[in-house]
PDBQT receptor file of N, H, CA, C and O in Angstrom, charges set to zero:
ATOM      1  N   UNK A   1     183.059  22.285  -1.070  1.00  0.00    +0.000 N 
ATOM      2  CA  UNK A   1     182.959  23.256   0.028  1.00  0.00    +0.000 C 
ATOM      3  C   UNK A   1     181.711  22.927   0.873  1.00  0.00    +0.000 C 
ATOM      4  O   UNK A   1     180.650  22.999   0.253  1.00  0.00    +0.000 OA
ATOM      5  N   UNK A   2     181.632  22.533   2.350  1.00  0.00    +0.000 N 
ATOM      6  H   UNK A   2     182.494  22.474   2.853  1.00  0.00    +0.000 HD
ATOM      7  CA  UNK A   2     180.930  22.640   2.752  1.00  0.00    +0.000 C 
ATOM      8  C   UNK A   2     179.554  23.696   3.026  1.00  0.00    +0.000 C 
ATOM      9  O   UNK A   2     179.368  24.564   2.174  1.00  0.00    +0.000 OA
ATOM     10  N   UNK A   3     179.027  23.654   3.679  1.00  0.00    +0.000 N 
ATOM     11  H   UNK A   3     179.178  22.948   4.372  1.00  0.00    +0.000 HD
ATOM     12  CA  UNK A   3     177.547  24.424   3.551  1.00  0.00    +0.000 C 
ATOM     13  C   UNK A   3     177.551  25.352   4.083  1.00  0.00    +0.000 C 
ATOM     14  O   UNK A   3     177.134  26.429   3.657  1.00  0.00    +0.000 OA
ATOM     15  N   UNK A   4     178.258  25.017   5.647  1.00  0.00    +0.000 N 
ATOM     16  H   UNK A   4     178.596  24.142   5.993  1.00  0.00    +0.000 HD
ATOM     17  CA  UNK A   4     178.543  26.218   6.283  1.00  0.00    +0.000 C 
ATOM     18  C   UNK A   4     179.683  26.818   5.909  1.00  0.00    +0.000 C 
ATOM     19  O   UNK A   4     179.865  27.644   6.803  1.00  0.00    +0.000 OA
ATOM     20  N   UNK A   5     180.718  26.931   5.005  1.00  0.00    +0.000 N 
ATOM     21  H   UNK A   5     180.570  26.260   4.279  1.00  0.00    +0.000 HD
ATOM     22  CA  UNK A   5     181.608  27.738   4.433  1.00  0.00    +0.000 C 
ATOM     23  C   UNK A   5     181.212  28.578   3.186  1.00  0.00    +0.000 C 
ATOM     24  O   UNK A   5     181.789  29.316   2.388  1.00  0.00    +0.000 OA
ATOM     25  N   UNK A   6     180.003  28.135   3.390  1.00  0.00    +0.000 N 
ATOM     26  H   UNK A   6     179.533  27.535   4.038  1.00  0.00    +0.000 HD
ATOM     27  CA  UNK A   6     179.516  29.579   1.908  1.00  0.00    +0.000 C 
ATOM     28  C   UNK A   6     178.247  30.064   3.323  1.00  0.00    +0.000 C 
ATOM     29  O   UNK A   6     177.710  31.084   2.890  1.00  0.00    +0.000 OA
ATOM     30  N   UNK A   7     177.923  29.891   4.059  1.00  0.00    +0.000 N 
ATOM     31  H   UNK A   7     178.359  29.063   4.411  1.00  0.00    +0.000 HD
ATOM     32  CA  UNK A   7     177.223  30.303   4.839  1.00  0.00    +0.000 C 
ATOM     33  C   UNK A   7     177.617  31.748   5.084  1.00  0.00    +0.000 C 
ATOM     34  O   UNK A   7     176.952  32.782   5.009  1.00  0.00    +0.000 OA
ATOM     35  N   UNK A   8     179.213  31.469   5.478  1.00  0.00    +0.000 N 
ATOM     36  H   UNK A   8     179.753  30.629   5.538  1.00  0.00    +0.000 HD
ATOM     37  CA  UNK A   8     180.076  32.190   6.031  1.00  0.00    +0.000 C 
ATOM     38  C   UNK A   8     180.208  32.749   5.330  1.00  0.00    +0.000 C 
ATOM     39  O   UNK A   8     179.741  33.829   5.693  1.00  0.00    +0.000 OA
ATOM     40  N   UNK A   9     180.726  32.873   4.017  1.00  0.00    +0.000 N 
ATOM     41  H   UNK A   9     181.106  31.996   3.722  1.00  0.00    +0.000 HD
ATOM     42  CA  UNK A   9     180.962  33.241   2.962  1.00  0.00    +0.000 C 
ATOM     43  C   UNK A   9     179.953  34.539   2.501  1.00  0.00    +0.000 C 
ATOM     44  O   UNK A   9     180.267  35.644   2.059  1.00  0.00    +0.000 OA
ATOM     45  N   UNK A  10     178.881  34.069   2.730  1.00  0.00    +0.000 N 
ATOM     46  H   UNK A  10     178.626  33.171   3.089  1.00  0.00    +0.000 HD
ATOM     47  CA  UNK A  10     177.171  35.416   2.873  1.00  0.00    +0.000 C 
ATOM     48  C   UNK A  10     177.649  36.408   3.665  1.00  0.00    +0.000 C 
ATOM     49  O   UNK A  10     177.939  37.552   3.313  1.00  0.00    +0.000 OA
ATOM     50  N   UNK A  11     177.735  35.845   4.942  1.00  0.00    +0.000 N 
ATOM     51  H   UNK A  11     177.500  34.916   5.228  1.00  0.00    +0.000 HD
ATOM     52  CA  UNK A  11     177.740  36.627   6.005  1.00  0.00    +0.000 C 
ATOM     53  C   UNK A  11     178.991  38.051   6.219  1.00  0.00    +0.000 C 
ATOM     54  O   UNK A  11     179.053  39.139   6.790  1.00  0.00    +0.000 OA
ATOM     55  N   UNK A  12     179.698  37.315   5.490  1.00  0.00    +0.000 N 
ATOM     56  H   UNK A  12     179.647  36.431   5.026  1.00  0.00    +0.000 HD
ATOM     57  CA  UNK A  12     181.372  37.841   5.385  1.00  0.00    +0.000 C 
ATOM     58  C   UNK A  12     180.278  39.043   3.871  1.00  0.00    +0.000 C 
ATOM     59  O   UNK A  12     180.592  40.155   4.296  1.00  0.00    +0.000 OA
ATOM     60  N   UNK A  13     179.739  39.215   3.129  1.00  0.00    +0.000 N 
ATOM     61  H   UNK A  13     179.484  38.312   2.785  1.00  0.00    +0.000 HD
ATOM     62  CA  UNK A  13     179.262  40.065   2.439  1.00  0.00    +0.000 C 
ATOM     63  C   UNK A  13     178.271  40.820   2.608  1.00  0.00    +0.000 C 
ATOM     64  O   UNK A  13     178.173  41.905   2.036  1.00  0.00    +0.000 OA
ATOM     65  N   UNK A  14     177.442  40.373   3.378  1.00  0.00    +0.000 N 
ATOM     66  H   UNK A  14     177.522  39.491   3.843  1.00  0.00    +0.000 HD
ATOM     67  CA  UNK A  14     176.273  40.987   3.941  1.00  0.00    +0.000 C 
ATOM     68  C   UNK A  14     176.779  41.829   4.900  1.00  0.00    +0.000 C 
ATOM     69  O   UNK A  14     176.418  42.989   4.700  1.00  0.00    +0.000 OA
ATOM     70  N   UNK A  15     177.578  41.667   6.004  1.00  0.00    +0.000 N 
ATOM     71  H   UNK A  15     177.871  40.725   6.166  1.00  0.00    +0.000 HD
ATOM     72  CA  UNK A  15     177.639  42.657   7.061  1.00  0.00    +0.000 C 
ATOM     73  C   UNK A  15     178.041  43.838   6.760  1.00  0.00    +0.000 C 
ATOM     74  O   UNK A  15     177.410  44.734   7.319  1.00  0.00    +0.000 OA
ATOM     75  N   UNK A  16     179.297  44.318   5.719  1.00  0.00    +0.000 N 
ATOM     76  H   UNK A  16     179.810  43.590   5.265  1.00  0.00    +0.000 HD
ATOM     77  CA  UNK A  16     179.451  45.695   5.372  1.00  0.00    +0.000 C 
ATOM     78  C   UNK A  16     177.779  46.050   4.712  1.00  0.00    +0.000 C 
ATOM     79  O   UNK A  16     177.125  47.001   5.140  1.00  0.00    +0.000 OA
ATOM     80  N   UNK A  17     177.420  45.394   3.950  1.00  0.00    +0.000 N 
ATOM     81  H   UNK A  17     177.952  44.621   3.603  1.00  0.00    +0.000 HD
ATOM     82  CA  UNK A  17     176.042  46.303   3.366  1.00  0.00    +0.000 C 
ATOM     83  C   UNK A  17     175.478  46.191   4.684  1.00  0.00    +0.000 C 
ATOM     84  O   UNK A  17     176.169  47.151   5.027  1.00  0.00    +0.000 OA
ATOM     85  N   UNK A  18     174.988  45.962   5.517  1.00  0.00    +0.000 N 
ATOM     86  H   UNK A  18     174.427  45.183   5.238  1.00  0.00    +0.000 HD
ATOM     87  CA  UNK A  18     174.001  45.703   6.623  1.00  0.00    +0.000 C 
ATOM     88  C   UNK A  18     174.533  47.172   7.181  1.00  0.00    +0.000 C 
ATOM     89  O   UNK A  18     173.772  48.139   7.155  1.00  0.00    +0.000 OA
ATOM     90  N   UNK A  19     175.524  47.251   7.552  1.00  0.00    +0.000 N 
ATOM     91  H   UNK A  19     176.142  46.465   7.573  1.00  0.00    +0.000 HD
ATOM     92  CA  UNK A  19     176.685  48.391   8.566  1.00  0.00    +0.000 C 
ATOM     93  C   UNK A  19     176.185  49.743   7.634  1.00  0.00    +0.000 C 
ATOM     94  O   UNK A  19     175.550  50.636   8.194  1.00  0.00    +0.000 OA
ATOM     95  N   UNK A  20     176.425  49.807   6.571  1.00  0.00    +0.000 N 
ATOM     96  H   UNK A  20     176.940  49.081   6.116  1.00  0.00    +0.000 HD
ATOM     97  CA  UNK A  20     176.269  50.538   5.489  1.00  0.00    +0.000 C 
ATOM     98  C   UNK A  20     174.963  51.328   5.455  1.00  0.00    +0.000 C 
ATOM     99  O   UNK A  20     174.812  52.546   5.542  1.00  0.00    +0.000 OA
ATOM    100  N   UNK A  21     173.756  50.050   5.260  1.00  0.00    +0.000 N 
ATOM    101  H   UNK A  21     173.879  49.060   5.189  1.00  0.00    +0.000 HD
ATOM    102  CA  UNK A  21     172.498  50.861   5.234  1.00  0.00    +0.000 C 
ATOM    103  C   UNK A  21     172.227  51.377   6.757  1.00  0.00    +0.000 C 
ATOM    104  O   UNK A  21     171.807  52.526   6.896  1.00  0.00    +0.000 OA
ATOM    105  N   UNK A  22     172.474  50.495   7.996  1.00  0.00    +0.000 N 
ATOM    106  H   UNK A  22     172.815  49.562   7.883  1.00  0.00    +0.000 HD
ATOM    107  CA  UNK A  22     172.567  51.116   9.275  1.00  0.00    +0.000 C 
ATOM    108  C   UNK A  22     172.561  52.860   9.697  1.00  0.00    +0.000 C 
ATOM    109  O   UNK A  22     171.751  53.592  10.266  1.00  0.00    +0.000 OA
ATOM    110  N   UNK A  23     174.196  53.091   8.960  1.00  0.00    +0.000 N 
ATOM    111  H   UNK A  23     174.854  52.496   8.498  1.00  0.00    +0.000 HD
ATOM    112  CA  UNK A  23     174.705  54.033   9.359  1.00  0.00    +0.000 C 
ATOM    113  C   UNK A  23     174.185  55.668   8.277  1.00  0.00    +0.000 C 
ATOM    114  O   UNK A  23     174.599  56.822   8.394  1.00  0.00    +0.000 OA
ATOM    115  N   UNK A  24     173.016  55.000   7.162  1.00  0.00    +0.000 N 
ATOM    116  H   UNK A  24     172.680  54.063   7.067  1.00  0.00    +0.000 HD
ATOM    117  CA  UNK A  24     172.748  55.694   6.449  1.00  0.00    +0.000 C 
ATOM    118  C   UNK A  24     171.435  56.022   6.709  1.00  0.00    +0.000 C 
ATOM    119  O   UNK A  24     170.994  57.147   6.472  1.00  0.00    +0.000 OA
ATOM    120  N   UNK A  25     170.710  55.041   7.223  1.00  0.00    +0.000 N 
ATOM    121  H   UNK A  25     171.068  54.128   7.415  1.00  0.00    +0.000 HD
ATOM    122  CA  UNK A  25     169.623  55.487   8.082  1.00  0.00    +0.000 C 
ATOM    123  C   UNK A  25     169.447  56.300   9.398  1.00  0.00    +0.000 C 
ATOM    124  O   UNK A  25     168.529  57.005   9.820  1.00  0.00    +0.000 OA
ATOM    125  N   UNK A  26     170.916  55.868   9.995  1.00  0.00    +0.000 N 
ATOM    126  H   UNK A  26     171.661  55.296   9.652  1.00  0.00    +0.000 HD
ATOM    127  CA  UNK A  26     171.480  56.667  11.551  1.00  0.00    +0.000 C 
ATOM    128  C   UNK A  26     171.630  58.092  11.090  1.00  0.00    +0.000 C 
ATOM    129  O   UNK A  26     171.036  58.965  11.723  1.00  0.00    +0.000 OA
ATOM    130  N   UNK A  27     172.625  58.524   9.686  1.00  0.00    +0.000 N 
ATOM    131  H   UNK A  27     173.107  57.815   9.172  1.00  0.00    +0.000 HD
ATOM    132  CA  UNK A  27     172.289  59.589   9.800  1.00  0.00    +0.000 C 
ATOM    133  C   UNK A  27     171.144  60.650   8.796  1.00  0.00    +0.000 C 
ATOM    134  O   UNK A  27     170.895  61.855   8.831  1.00  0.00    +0.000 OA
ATOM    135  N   UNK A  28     170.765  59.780   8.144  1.00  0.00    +0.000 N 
ATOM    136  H   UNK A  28     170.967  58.802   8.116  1.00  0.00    +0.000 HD
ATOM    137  CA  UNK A  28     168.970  60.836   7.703  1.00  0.00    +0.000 C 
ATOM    138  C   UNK A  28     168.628  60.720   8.963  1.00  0.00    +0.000 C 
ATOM    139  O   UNK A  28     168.399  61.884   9.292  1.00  0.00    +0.000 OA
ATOM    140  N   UNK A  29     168.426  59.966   9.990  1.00  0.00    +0.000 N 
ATOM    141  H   UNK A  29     168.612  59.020   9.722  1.00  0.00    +0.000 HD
ATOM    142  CA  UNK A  29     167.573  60.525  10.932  1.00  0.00    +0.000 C 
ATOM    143  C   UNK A  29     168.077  61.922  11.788  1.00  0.00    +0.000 C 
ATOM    144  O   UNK A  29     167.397  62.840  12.247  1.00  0.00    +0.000 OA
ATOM    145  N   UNK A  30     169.559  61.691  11.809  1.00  0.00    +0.000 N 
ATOM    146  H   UNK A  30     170.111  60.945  11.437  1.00  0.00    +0.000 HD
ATOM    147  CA  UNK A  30     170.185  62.643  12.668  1.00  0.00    +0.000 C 
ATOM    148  C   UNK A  30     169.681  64.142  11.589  1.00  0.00    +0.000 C 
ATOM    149  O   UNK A  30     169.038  65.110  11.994  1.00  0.00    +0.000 OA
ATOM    150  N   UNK A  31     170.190  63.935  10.222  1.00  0.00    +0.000 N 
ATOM    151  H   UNK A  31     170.712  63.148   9.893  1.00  0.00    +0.000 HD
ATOM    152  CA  UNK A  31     169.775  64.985   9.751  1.00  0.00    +0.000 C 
ATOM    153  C   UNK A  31     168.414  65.969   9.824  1.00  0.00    +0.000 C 
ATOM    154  O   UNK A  31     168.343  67.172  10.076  1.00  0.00    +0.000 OA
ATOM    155  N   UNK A  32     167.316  64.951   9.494  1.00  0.00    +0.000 N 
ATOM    156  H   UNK A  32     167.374  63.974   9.289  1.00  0.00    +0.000 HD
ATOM    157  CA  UNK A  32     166.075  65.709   9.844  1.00  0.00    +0.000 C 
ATOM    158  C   UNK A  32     165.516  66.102  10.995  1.00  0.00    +0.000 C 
ATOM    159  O   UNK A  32     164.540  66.836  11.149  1.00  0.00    +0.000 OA
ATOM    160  N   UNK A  33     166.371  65.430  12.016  1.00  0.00    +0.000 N 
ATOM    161  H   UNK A  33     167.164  64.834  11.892  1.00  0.00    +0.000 HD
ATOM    162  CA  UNK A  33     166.313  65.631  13.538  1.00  0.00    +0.000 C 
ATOM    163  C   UNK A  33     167.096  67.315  13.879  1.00  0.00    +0.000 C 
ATOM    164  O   UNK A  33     166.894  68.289  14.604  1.00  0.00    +0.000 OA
ATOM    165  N   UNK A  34     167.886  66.944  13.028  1.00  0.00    +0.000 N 
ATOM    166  H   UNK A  34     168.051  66.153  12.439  1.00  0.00    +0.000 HD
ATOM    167  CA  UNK A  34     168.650  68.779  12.950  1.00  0.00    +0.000 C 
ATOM    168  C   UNK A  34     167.562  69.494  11.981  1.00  0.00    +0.000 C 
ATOM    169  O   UNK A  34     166.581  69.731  12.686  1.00  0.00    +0.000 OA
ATOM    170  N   UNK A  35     167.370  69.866  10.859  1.00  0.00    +0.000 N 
ATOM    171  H   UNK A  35     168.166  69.673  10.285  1.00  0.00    +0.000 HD
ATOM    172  CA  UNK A  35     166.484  70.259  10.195  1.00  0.00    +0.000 C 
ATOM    173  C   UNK A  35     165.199  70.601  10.896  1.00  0.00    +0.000 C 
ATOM    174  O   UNK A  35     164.809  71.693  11.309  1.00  0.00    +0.000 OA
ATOM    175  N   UNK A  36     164.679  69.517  10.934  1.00  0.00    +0.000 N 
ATOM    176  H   UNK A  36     164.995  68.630  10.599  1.00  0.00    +0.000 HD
ATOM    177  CA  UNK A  36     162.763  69.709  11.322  1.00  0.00    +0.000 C 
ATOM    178  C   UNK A  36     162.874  69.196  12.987  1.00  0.00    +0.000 C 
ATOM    179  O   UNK A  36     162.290  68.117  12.891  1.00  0.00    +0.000 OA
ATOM    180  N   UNK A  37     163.085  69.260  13.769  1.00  0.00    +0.000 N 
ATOM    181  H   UNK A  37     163.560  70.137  13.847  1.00  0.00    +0.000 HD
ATOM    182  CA  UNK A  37     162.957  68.850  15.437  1.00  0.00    +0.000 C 
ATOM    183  C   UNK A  37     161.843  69.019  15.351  1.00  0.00    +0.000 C 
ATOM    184  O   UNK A  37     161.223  67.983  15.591  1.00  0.00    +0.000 OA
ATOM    185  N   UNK A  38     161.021  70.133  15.035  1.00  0.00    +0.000 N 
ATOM    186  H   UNK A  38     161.525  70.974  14.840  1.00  0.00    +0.000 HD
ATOM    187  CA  UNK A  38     159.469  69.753  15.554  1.00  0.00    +0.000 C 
ATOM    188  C   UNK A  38     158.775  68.350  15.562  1.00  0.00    +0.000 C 
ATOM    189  O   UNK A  38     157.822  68.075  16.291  1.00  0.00    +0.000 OA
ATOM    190  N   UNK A  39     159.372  67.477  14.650  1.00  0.00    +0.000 N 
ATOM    191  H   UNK A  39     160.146  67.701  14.058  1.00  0.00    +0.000 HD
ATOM    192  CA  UNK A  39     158.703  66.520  14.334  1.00  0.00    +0.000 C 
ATOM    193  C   UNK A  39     159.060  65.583  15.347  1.00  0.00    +0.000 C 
ATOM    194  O   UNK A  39     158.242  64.707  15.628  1.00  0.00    +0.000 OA
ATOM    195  N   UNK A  40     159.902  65.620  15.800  1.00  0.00    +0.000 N 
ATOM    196  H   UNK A  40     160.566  66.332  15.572  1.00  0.00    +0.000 HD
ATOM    197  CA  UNK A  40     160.465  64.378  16.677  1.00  0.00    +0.000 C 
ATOM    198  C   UNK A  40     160.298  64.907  18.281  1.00  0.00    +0.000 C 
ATOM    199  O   UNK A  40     160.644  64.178  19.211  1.00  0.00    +0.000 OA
TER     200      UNK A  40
């Protein structure tokens, strides 16, 4: 297997976790943004 086919191979696994922690950070922020606004 070439080099860049496990390259791909990463990438093809990494992006759901990447999307994942994204959208889990998107919403604690939304949350404490509802919660505490003073802060922001």
């Amino acid at each position: 297997m070439p080099p860049s086919a496990i390259a791909c191979e990463e990438g093809r696994m990494l992006e759901p976790i990447f999307g994942l922690v994204v959208a889990l950070l998107l919403g604690g922020y939304l949350l404490l943004s509802i919660v505490r606004p003073e802060k922001f």
